[in-house]
C-alpha positions as CSV (number, residue, x, y, z in Angstrom):
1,X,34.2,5.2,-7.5
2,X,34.5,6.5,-4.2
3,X,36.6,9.2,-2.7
4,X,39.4,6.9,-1.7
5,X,39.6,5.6,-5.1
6,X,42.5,8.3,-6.4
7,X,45.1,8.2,-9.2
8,X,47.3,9.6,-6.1
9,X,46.6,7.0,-4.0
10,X,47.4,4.1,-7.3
11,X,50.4,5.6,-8.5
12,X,52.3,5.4,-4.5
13,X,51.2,1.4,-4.9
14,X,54.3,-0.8,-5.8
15,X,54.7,-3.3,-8.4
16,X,55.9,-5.7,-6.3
17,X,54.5,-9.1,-4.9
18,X,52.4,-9.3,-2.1
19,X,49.0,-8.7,-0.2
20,X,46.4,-6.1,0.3
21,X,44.0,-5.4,2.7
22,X,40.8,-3.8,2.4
23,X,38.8,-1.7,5.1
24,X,35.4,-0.4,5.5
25,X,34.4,3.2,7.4
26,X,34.2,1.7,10.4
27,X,38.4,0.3,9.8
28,X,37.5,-3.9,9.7
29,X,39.1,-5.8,7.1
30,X,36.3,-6.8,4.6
31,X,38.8,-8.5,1.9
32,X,42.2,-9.7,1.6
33,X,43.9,-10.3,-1.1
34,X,47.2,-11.0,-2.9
35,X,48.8,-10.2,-6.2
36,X,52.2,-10.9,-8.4
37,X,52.3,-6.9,-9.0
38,X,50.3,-4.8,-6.7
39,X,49.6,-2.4,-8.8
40,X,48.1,-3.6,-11.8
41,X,45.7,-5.6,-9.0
42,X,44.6,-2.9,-7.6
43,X,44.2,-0.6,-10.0
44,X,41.7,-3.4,-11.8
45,X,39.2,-3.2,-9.0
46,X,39.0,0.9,-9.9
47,X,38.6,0.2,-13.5
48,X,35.8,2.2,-14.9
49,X,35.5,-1.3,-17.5
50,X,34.8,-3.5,-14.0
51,X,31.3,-4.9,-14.2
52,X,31.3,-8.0,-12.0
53,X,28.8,-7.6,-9.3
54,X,30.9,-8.9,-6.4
55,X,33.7,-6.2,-7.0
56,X,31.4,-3.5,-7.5
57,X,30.1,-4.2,-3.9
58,X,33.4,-4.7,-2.3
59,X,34.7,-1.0,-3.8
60,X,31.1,0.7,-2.7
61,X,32.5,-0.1,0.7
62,X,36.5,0.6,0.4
63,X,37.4,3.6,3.0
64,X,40.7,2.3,3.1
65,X,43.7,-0.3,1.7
66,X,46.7,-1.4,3.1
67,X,49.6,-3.1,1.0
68,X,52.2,-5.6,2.3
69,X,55.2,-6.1,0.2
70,X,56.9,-9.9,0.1
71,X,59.6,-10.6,-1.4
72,X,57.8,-13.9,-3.9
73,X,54.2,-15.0,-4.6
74,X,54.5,-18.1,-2.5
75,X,55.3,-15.9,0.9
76,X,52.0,-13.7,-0.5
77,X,50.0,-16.5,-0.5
78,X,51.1,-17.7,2.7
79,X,50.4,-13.9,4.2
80,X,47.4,-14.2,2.4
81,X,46.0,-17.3,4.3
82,X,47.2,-15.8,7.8
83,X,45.5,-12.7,7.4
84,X,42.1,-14.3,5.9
85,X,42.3,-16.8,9.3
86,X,43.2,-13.7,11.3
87,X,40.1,-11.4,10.2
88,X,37.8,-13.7,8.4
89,X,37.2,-10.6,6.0
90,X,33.4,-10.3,4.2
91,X,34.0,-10.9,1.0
92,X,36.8,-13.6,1.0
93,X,35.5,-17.5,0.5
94,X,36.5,-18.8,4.2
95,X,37.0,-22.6,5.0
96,X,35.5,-23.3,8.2
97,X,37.6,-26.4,9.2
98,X,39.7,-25.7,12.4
99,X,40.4,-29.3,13.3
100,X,44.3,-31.4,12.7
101,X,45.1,-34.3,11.4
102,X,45.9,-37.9,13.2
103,X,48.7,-39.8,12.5
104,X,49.3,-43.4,13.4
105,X,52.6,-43.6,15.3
106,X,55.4,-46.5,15.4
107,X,57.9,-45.7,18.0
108,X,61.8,-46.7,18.0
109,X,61.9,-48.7,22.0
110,X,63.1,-51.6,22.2
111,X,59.9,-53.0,22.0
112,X,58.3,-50.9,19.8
113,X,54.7,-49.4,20.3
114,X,51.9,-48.4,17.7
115,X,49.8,-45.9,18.7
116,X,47.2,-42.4,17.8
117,X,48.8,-38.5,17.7
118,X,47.8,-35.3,16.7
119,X,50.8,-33.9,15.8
120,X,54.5,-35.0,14.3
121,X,57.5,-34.3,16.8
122,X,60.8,-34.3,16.0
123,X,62.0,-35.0,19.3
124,X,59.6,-38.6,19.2
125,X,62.0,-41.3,17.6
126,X,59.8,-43.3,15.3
127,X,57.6,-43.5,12.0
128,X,54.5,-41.5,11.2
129,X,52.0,-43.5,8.6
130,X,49.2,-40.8,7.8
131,X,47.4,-38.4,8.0
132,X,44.0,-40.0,8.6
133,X,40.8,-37.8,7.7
134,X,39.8,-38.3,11.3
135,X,40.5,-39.3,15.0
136,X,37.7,-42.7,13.4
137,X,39.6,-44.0,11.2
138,X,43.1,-44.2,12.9
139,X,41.1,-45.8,15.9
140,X,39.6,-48.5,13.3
141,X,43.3,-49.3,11.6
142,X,44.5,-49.4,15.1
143,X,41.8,-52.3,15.9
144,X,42.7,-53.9,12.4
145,X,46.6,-53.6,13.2
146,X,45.9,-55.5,16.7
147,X,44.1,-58.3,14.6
148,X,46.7,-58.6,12.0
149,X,50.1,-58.2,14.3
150,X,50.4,-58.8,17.9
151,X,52.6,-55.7,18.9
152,X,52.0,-53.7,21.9
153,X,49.5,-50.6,21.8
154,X,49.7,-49.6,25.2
155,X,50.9,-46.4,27.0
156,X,54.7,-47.3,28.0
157,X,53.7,-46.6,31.9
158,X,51.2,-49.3,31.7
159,X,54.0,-50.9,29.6
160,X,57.0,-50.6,31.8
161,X,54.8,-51.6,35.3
162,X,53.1,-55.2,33.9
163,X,54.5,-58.2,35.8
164,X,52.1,-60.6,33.9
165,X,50.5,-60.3,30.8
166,X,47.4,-58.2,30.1
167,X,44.2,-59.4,28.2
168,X,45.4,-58.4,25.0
169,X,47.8,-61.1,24.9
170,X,45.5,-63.7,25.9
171,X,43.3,-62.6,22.9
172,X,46.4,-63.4,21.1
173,X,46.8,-59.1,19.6
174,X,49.9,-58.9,21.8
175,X,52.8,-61.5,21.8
176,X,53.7,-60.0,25.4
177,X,56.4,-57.9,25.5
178,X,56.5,-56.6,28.5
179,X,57.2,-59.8,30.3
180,X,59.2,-61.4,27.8
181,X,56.1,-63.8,26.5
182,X,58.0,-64.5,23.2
183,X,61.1,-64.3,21.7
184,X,62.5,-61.0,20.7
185,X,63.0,-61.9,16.7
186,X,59.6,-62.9,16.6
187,X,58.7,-59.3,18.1
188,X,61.2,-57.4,15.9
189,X,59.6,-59.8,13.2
190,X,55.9,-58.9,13.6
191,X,56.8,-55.3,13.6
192,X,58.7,-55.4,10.4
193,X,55.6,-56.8,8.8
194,X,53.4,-54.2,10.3
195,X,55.7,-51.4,8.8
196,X,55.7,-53.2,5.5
197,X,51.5,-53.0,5.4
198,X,51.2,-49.9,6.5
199,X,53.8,-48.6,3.4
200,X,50.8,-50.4,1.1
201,X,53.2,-53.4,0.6
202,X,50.5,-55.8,1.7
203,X,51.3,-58.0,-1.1
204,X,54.5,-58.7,0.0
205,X,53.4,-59.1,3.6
206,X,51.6,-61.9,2.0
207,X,54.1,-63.5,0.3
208,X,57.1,-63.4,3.1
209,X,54.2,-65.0,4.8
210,X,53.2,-67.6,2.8
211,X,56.8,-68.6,2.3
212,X,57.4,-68.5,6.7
213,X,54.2,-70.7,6.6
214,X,55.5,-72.9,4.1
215,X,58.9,-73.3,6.0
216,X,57.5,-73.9,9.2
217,X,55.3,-76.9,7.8
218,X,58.3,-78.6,6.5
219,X,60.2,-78.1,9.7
220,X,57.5,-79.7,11.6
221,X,56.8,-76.3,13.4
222,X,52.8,-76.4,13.2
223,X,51.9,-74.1,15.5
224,X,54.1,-71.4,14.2
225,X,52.5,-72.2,10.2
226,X,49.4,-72.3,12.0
227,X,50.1,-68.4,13.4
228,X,51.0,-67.5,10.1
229,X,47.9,-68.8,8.3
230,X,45.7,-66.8,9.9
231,X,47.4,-63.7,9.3
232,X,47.3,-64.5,5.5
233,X,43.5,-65.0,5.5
234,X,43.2,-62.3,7.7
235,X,45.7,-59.4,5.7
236,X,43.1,-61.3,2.1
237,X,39.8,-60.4,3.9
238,X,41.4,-56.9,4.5
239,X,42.8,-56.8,0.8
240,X,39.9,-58.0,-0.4
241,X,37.7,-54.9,1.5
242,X,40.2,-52.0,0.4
243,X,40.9,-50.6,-2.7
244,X,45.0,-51.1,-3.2
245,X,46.9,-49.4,-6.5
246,X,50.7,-50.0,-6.5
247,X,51.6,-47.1,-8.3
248,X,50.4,-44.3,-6.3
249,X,52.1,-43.9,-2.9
250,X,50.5,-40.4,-1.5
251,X,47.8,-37.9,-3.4
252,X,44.9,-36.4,-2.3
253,X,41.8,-36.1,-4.9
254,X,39.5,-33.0,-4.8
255,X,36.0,-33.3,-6.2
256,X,34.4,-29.8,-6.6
257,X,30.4,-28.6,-7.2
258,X,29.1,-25.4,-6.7
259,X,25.7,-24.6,-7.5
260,X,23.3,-22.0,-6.1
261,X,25.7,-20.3,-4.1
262,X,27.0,-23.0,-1.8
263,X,30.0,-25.1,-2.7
264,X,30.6,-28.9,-1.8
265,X,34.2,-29.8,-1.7
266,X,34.7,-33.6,-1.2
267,X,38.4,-34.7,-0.4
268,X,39.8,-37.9,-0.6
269,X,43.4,-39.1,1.6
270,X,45.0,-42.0,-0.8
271,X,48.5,-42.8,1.3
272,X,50.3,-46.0,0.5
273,X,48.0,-46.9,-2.3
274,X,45.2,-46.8,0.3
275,X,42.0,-44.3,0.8
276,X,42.6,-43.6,4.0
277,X,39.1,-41.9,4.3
278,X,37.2,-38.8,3.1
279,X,35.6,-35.5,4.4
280,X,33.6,-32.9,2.9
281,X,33.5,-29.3,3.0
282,X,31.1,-26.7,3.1
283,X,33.1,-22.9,2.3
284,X,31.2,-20.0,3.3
285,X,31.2,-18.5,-0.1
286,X,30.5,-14.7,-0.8
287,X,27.2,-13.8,-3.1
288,X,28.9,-14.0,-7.0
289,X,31.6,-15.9,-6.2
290,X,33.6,-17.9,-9.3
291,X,34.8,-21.7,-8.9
292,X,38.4,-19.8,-9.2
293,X,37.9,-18.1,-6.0
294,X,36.7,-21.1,-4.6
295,X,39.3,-23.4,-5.9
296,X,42.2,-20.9,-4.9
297,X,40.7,-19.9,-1.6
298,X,40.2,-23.3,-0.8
299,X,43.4,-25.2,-1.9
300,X,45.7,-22.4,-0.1
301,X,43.6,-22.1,3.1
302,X,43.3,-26.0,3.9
303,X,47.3,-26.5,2.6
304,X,48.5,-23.3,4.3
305,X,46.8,-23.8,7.5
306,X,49.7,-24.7,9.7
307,X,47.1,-27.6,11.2
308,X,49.0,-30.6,12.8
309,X,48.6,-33.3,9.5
310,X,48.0,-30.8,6.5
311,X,51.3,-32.2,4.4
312,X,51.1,-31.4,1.2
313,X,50.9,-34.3,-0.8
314,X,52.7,-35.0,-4.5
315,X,49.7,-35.2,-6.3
316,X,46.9,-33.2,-5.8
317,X,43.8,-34.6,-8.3
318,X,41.5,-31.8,-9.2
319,X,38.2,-32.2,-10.5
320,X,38.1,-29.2,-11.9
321,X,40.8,-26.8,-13.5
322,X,41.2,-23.2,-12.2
323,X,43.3,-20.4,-13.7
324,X,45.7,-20.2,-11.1
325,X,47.0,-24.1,-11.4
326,X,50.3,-24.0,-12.7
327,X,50.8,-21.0,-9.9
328,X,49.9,-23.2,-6.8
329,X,51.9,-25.8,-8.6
330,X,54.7,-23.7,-8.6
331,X,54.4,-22.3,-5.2
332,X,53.7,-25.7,-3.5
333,X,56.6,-26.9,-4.9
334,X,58.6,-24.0,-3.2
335,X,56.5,-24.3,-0.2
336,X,57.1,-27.9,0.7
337,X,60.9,-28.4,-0.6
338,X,60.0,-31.2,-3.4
339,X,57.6,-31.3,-6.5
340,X,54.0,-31.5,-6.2
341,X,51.7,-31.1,-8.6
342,X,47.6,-30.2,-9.3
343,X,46.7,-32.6,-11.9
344,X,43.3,-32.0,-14.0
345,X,43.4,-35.0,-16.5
346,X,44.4,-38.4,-15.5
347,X,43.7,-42.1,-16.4
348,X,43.2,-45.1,-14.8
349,X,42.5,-45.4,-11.2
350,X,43.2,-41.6,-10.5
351,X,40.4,-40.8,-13.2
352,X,38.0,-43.3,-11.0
353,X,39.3,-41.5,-7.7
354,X,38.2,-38.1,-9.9
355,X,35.2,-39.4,-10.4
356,X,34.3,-41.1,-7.1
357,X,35.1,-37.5,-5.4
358,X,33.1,-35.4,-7.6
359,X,30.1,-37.7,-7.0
360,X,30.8,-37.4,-3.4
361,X,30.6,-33.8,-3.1
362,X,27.2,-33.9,-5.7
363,X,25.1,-36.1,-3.2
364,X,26.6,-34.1,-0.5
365,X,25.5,-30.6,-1.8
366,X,22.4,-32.4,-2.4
367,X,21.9,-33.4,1.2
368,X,23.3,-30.0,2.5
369,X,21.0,-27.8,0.3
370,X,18.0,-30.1,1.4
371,X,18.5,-29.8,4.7
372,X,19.0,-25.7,4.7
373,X,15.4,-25.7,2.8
374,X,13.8,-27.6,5.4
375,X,15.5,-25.5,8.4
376,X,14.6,-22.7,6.7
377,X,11.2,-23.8,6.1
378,X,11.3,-24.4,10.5
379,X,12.2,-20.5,10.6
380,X,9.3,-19.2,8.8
381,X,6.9,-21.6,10.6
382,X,8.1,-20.2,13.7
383,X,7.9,-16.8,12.6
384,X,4.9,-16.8,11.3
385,X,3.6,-18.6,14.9
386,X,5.1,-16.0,16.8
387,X,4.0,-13.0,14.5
388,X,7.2,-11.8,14.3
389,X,7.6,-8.6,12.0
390,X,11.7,-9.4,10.9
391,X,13.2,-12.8,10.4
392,X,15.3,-14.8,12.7
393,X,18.6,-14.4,12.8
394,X,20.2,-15.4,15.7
395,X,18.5,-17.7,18.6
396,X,19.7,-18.7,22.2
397,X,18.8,-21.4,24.6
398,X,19.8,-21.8,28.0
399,X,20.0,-24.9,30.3
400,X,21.2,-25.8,33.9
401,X,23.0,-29.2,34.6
402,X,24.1,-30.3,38.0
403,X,23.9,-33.6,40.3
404,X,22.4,-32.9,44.1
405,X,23.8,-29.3,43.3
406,X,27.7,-29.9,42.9
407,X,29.8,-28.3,39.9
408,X,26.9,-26.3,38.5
409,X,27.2,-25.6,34.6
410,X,24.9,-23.5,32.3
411,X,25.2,-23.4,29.0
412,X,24.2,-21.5,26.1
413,X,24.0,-23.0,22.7
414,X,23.4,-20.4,19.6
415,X,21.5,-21.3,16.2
416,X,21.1,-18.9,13.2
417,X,19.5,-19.7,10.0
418,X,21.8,-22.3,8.9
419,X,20.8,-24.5,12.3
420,X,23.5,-25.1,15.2
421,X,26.3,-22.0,15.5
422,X,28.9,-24.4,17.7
423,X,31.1,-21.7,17.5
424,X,28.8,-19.6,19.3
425,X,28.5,-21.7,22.0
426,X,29.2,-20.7,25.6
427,X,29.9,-22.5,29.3
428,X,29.4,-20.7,32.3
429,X,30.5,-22.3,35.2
430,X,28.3,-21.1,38.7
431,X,29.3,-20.3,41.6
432,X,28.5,-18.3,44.9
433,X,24.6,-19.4,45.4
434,X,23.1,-22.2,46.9
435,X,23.7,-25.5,45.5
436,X,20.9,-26.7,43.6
437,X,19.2,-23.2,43.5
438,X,18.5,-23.4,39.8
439,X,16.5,-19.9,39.6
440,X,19.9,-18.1,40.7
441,X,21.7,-19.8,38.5
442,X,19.5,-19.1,35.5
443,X,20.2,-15.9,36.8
444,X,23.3,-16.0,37.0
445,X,24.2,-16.7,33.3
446,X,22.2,-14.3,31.9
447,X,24.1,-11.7,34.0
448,X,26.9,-12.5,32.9
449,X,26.2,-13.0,29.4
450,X,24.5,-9.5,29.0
451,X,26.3,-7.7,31.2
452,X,28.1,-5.5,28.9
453,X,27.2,-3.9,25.8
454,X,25.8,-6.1,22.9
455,X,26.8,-5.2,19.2
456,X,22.8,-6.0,16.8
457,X,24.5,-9.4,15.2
458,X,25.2,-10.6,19.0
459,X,21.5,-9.6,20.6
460,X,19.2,-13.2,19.9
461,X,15.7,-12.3,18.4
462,X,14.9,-14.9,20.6
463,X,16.4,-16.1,24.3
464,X,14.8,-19.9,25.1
465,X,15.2,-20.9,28.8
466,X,14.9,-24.8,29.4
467,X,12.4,-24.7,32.8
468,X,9.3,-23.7,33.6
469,X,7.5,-20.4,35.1
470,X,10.2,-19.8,37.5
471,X,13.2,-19.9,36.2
472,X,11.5,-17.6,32.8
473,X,10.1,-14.7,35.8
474,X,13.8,-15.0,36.7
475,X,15.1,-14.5,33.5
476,X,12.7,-11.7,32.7
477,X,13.8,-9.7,35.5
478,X,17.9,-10.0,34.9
479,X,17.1,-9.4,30.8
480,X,15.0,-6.5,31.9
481,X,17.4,-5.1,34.1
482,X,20.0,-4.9,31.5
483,X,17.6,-3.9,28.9
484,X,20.0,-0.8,28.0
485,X,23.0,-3.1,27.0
486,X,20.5,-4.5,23.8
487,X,20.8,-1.4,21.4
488,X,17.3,-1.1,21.3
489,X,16.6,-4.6,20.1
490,X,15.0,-6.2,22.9
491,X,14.9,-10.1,22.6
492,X,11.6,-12.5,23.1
493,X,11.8,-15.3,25.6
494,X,10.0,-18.3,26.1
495,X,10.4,-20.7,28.4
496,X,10.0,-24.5,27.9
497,X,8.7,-26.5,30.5
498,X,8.9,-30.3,30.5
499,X,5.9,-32.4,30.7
500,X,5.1,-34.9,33.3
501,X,6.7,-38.0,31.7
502,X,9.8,-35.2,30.1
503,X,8.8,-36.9,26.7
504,X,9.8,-34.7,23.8
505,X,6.4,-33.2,22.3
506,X,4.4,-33.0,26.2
507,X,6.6,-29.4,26.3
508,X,5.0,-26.4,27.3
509,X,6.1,-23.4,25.6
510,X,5.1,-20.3,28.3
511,X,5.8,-16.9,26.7
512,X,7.2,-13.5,28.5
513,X,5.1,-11.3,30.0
514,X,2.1,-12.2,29.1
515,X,3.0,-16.0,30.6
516,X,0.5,-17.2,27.9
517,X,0.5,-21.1,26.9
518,X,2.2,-20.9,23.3
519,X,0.1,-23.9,21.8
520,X,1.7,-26.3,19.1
521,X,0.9,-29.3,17.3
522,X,3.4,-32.1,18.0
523,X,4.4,-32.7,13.9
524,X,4.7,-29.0,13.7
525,X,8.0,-28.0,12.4
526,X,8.3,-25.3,14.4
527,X,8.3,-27.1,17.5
528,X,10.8,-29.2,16.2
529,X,13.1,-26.7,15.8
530,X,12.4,-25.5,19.2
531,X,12.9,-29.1,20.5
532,X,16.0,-29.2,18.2
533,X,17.7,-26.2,20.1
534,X,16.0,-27.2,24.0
535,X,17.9,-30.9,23.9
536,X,21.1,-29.3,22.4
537,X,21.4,-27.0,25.5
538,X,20.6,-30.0,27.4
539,X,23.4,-32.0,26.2
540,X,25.9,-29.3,25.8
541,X,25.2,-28.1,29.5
542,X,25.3,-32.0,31.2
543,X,29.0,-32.9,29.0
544,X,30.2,-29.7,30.8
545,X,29.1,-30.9,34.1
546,X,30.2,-34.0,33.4
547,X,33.8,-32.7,32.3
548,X,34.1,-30.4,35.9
549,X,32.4,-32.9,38.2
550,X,35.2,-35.7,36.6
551,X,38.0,-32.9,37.2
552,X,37.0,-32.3,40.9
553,X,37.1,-35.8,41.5
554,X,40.8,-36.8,39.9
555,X,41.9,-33.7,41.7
556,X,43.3,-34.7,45.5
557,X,42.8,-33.0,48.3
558,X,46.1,-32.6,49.1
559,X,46.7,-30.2,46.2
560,X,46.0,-26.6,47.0
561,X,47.6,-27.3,50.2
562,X,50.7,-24.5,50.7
563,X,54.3,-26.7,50.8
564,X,53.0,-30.0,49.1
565,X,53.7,-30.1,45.9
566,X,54.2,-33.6,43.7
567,X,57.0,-35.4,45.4
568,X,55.7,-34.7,48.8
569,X,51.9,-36.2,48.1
570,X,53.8,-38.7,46.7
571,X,55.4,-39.5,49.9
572,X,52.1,-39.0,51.9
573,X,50.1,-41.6,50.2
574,X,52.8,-43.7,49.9
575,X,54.0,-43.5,53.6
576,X,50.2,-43.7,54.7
577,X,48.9,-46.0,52.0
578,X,46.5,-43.5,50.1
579,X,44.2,-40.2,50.6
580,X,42.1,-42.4,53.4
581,X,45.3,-43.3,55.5
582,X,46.7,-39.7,55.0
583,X,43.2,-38.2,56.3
584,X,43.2,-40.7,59.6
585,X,46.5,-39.8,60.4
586,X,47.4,-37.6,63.5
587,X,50.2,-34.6,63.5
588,X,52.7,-37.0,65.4
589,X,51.9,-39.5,62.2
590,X,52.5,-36.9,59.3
591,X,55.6,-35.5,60.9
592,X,57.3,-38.9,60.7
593,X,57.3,-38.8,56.8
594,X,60.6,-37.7,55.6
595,X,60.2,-34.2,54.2
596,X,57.3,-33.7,56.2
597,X,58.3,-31.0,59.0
598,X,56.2,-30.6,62.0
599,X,54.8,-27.4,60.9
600,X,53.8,-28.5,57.5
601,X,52.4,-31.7,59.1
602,X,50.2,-29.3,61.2
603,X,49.3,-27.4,58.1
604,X,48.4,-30.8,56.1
605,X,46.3,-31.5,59.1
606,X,44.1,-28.6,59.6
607,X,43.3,-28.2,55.7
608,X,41.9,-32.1,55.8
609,X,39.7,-31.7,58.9
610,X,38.7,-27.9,58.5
């Protein structure tokens, strides 16, 4: 027990609800916690009866706690998650999953549009049908909606402009709107329908179609029966492909497996009796962690997260039962303003769901746990090549991208012992030396990325440079120059040169100093993870040229310019009919627009022919 750990210090701790916090000597937040009564809580983890491994490390490091009083459990829990995402403490099981959820979207115009967003707003008018597990699968039901009911997906700019109609219609996935191709029943019609099968009601899409079919035959109206026909086939291929239930409107089902220290959680989106899609997760999970932490941890921090899409469902299918259950259930039911519940033992169709995501996340632990031994295995090849005397922890590659010189990127892409750290990864965008110069820009980065102080976990073992000779003399005198920012652990670089042809085992891997040929078979692991790393620098550093030289081009070059803001290079390239006619055009020319005064058009003038 250390110091801190005093009957004073227990007996000033209240008995109410709410969350703790944990510091080391050096005042960061290694745990965070939450409690019903703070006191008994506490005073557990001082216990002289505690055995369990991971609590007796956590208290060999307590300098210092701090205690938040709430005024329930469920605003604890909520506290709980903000703090964990705001300090990612040591010893707490952290979801790494930052991304939100897409919706598909059916707006209220008069001609209704269906389309992709990231977020619900309650100043849109319209229906959300989601969430979707990703950005994928609400592009693929949007193609499958275009098949099965012609309504408009475009933007309503592109929308409100049309004066004929677009492809889509002559593909027959639009009836038109936008001219008035068809008659405005039909539309309101076809958009019913889509509502209907995106509720799950696709049966009874079916039928109302079966029976319009059926009407317009005997009517005489073949075309129209000959419409509908094909959207029955069509809606029984797609019924035929998904697995429908009619009782279950909206649950998500959690398959759990945790073995040798990592945990594979594999969740399943059911919404309108349909899997929506799937997505697994890999926690970082604390040495002598229980499933309880890792239930708890996990079901707060993904429901909790405030991410656009995280609605907590009615049903929530668990795999596996945790001590805590009835608690969430309680305090998710507060949360979210109606009942939900965490169900361990169903029957039917949610016992196959169970079972469907518990295999899941088994062949995905699998996977991940056979892929960490073989990049692991890559590690202590390279080690053991490069005679290094401590193991690898943290690696950096650096790479130039640029086209005849113009918008310049480097990048720096990270990799630790689990592989790729995307995190970690850093864009530096160059500027002030001659365009194409790639030695000064090499340069340049590794300036800026060393130039202040580095804490040990920040400092790579090893710094790769993608280039040959020169641009690794280059790097060796800026690293060397700011050798007292590295805390005594001074990194190793190699460069990589490509060979002849640039095909991926011709490398040549030069090391520092010494500039000696670092020789490697091509199957060698090793050089596979070093190949790994090179073309991951390579295609981080060419999407961020890509993404600046695309910006400098969709940027006029009438913006920067001092007294023209939107409306006025509006007026100028309307007036002038575009940038070209603007850029021919004399003083006498500019001042002629309206709002244009002969001082501004002077102004205009001299910034396009400087």
């Amino acid at each position: 027990m250390t110091a801190f750990c005093s009957e004073s210090f227990l007996k000033t701790v209240t008995s109410e609800p709410g969350v703790y916090r944990m510091f080391n000597e050096l005042q960061t937040v290694i745990y965070v916690g939450k409690a019903k009564n703070l006191k008994k809580r506490l005073s557990s983890y001082f216990s002289l009866t505690q055995k369990h491994p991971k609590t007796l490390a956590l208290v060999s490091h307590i300098a210092n706690i701090e205690v938040t009083v709430t005024h329930t459990e469920t605003e604890a829990l909520i506290l709980e998650h903000n703090f964990i995402k705001q300090y990612k403490p040591k010893y707490n099981v952290l979801l790494r999953d930052d991304k939100s959820y897409p919706y598909l979207f059916l707006s209220e115009h008069k001609h209704p549009q269906l389309t992709l967003v990231r977020a619900q707003n309650k100043n849109r008018k319209g229906t959300y049908f989601g969430p979707y597990p990703s950005g994928g699968a609400v592009r693929e039901s949007l193609h499958l909606m275009q098949k099965l009911f012609p309504i408009r997906q475009c933007e309503d700019s592109y929308y409100s402009n049309r004066s004929r109609p677009c492809l889509q219609y002559q593909l027959k996935r639009c009836l038109g709107p936008c001219v008035n191709a068809m008659p405005e029943d039909e539309y309101k019609h076809q958009v019913e329908l889509a509502t209907e099968f995106l509720q799950g009601k696709s049966q009874n899409v079916i039928n109302q179609l079966v029976s319009e079919m059926e009407l317009a035959s005997r009517e005489l109206e073949f075309e129209k029966a000959a419409v509908r026909r094909d959207q029955i086939q069509s809606l029984k291929k797609v019924q035929e492909q998904q697995w429908v239930s009619g009782d279950i409107e909206q649950l998500d089902v959690v398959g759990v497996v945790y073995e040798q220290g990592v945990a594979s959680i594999h969740l399943l989106f059911v919404r309108q009796g349909r899997i929506l899609g799937s997505r697994n997760y890999f926690p970082k999970v604390p040495k002598n962690s229980t499933k309880d932490e890792l239930l708890s941890s996990f079901l707060s921090q993904f429901y909790l997260s405030g991410q656009n899409g995280r609605a907590i469902p009615k049903e929530i299918l668990l795999s596996d039962d945790f001590a805590e259950r009835f608690l969430f259930t309680d305090m998710f039911t507060e949360y979210c303003g109606y009942k939900t519940v965490l169900k361990i033992e169903m029957r039917g169709e949610r016992a196959k769901f169970t079972k469907l995501a518990k295999t899941n996340a088994k062949i995905a632990l699998q996977t991940h746990l056979s892929q960490k031994n073989n990049v692991l295995q890559r590690y202590q090849l390279l080690e053991e090549k490069l005679e290094l005397t401590r193991p690898i922890e943290r690696m950096e590659c650096y790479d130039i991208s640029h086209m005849m010189g113009e918008k310049t990127v480097a990048s720096c892409v990270v990799f630790n012992r689990e592989g790729a750290n995307k995190s970690a990864y850093r864009r530096f965008n160059i500027s002030g030396i001659t365009p194409g110069d790639d030695y000064a820009a090499m340069g340049q980065v590794l300036e800026r990325r060393f130039k202040e102080p580095q804490s040990p976990e920040n400092i790579p073992d090893i710094i790769f440079i993608d280039g040959g000779l020169g641009q690794l003399s280059q790097a060796e005198t800026i690293v060397s120059s700011l050798e007292h920012n590295f805390s005594g652990k001074y990194p190793l670089l190699i460069g990589i040169a490509k060979g002849v042809t640039r095909k991926a085992g011709l490398e040549t891997l030069i090391l520092a100093e010494s500039h000696e040929i670092l020789e490697m078979s091509d199957d060698s692991p090793a050089l596979h993870l070093i190949q790994q790393i090179r073309d991951e620098s390579h295609r981080f550093a060419i999407m961020g040229h890509r993404q600046q030289r695309d910006k400098k081009r969709r940027t006029s070059s009438l913006e920067g310019i001092a007294g023209v803001g939107a409306k006025r290079r509006q007026a100028l390239l309307n007036h002038l009919g575009g940038l070209q006619g603007v850029k021919s055009a004399s003083v006498d020319e500019l001042a002629k627009i309206p709002g244009i005064s002969s001082a501004l058009a002077e102004t205009i003038y001299e910034a396009l022919h400087h």
